[in-house]
C-alpha positions in Angstrom: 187.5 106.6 24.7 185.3 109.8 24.2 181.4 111.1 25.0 179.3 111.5 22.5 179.0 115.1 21.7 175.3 114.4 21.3 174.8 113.1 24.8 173.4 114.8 27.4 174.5 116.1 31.0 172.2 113.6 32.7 173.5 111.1 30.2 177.3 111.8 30.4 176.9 111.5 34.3 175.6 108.3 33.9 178.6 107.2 31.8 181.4 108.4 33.9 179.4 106.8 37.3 179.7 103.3 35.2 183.4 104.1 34.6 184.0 105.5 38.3 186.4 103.4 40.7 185.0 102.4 43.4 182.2 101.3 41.4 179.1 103.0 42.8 176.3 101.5 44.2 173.2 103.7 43.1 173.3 104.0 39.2 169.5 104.0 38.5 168.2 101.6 36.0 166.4 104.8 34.6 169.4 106.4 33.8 171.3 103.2 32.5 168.1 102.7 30.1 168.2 106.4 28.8 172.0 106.2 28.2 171.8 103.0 26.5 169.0 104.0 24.6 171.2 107.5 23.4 174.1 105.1 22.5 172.0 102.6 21.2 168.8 100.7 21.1 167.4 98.9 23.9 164.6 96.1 23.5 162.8 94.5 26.6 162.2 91.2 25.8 159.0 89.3 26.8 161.2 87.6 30.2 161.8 90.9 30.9 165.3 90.9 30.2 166.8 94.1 27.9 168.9 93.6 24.8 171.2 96.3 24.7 172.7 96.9 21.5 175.6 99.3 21.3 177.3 99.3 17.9 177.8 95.3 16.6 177.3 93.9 20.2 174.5 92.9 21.5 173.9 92.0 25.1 171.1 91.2 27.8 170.3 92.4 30.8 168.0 91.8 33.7 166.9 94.5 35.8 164.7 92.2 37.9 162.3 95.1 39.2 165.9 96.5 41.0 165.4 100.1 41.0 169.7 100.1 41.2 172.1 98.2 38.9 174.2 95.7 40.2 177.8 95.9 40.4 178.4 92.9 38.3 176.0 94.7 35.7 178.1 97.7 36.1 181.2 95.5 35.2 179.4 93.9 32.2 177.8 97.7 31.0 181.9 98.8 31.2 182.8 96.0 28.9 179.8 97.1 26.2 180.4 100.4 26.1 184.3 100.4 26.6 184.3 97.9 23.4 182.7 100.3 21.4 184.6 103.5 22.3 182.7 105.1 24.8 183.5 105.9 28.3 183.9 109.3 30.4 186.2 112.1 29.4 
């Protein structure tokens, strides 16, 4: 798994926070949303759930006014973007 070269440094530390062990506990849905958004396309839904689409998947997400993701989100976000080859250097 590689970073984009077109990433940048905000975005790649999002990206290897996701993929750190222990999994943190303050990854910023603002930061999440800009990565996702560099990787893919992100679509709020009228629920206010996201659909993250990162190369063929497609998944949803509820932020659910947290200002932090969860860490079964940051599980799930590992899966998405480990599946489509990205994930820190």
């Amino acid at each position: 798994m590689t970073e984009p070269e077109h990433l940048n440094d905000h975005h790649r530390d999002t990206l290897r926070e996701i993929f750190q062990h222990p999994t943190s506990h303050n990854i910023e849905w603002r930061a999440v949303r800009s990565l996702l958004g560099a990787v893919g396309s992100v679509t709020e839904q009228h629920d206010g759930k996201l659909a993250i689409t990162v190369g063929s998947q497609t998944e949803f997400f509820h932020p659910g006014g947290q200002k932090d993701v969860d860490v079964q989100t940051v599980v799930d976000l590992r899966h998405l973007l480990g599946t489509a080859g990205f994930g820190p250097e």
